[in-house]
C-alpha positions in Angstrom: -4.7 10.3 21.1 -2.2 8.5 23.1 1.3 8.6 22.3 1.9 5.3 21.7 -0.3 5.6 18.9 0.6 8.7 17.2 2.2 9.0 14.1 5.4 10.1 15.4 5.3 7.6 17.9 4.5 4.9 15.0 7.8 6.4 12.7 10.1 6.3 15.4 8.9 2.4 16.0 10.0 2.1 12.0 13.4 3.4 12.5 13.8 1.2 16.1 12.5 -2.0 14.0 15.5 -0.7 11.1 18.2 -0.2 13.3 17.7 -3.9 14.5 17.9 -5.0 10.9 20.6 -3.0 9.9 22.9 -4.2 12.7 22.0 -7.9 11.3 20.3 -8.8 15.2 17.2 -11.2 15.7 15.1 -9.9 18.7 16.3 -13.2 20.3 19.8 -11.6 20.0 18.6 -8.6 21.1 16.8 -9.8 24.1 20.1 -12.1 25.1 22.0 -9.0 25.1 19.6 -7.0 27.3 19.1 -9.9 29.7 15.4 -10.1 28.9 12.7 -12.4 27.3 12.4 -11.8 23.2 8.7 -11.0 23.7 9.9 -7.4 25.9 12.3 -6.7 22.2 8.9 -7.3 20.4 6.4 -5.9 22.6 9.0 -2.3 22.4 8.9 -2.9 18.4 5.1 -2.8 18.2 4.2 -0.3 20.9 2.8 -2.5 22.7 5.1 -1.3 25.3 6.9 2.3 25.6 10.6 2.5 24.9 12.1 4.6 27.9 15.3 6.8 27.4 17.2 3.8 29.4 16.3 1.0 26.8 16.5 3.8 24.1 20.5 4.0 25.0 21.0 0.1 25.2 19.3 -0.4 22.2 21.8 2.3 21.0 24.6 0.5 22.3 23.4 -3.3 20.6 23.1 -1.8 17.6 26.1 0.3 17.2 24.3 3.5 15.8 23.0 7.2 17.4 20.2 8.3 19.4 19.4 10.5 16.5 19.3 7.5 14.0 15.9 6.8 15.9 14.5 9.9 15.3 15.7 11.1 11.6 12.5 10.3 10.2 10.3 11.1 13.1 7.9 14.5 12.1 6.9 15.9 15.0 
């Protein structure tokens, strides 16, 4: 099974989807902030492209919360 489509893989896509939410960002937002197109925030959200530890820590930044927020409910 690929990564991108393994159950941790899918949780940690849950909390990167709630961390948007929480911090009260569209992916348009998001994308504005990251200096890319909103289908890159929505392609990460899906897995329809991998997050790398880069984006990880900009996503961090935007949304004002941990690296280990990502992963809390993650069961590896």
């Amino acid at each position: 099974m690929r990564t991108l489509h393994s159950k941790p893989y899918q949780q940690f896509l849950v909390r990167l989807n709630l961390a948007r939410e929480q911090a009260g960002l569209t992916q348009v937002e998001v994308a504005q902030k990251l200096g890319k197109p909103q289908s890159f925030v929505s392609k990460c959200e899906q897995g329809e492209r991998t997050v790398d530890v880069i984006d990880l820590i900009k996503f961090s930044k935007i949304y004002h919360c941990s690296l280990d927020f990502f992963f809390e409910e993650v069961e590896i």
